[in-house]
N, C-alpha and C positions, 0 to 999 in steps of 0.2 A: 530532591526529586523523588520519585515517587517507586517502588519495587521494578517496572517497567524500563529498558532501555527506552530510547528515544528514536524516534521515527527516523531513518537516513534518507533527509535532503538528497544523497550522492544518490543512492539507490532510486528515489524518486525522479531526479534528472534524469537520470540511464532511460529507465520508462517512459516517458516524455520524448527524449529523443530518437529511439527507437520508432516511438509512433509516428517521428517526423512532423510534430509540431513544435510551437514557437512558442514561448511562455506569454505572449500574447493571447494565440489561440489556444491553447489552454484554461488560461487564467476567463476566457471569455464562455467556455464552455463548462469550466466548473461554475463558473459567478461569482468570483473571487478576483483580485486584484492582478496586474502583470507586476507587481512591485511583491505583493503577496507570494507571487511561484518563487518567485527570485531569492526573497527570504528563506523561503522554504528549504528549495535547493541549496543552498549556502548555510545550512543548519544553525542558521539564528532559533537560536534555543525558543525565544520567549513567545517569535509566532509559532514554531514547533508547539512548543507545548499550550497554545491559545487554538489552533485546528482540531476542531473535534474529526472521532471517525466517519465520517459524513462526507466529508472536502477527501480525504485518505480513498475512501469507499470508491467515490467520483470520477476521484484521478488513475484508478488502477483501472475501473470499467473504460475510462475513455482511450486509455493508450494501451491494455491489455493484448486487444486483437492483433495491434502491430507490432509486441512486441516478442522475442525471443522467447522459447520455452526454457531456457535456463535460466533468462533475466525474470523471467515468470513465476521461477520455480525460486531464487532469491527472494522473491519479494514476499510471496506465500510465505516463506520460512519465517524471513524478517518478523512479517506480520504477525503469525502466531506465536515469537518470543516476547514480542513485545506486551502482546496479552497475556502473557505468563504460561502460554500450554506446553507442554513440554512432547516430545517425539513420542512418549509412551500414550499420553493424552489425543493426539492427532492420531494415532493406530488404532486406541479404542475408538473414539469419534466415528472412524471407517468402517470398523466392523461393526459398530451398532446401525451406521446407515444400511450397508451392504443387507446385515439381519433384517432390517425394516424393509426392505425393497423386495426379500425374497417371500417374507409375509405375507405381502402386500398383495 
């Protein structure tokens, strides 16, 4: 595998559930399969690593609203170790936006 941990299926059901859907209606609003979540959540590796960030993207927008600011705030973290940024990386990020907004 690849420098990247691997997406968490667990973390991704939490999100899901929280929004109070069903991996039916899920799976029918990303455009992906109810077999496909299911894999997902149950961190079968190989459709893990076959989901581009597109379906990831998708499924954060559609259960976001409903979900927890801590579960919200897990899943942001997840996301950006996965892409390899690290905490110092995410603070500069911030302050170059913050800088850009005050230019602006």
């Amino acid at each position: 595998m690849s420098r990247r941990t691997k997406i968490s299926g667990l973390l991704l059901r939490e999100l899901r559930k929280e929004a109070e859907l069903t991996q039916a209606d899920l799976a029918t609003r990303i455009g992906i399969s109810r077999e496909t979540v299911s894999a997902i959540e149950n961190d079968k590796r190989e459709t893990i690593e076959a989901i581009g960030a597109e379906v990831i993207s998708k499924w954060h927008m559609i259960c976001a609203q409903r979900a927890s600011a801590a579960t919200r705030h897990k899943f942001f973290e997840h996301v950006m170790k996965y892409f390899g940024f690290s905490d110092q990386h995410v603070i500069n990020m911030a302050k170059d936006i913050n800088k850009s907004d005050d230019e602006g």
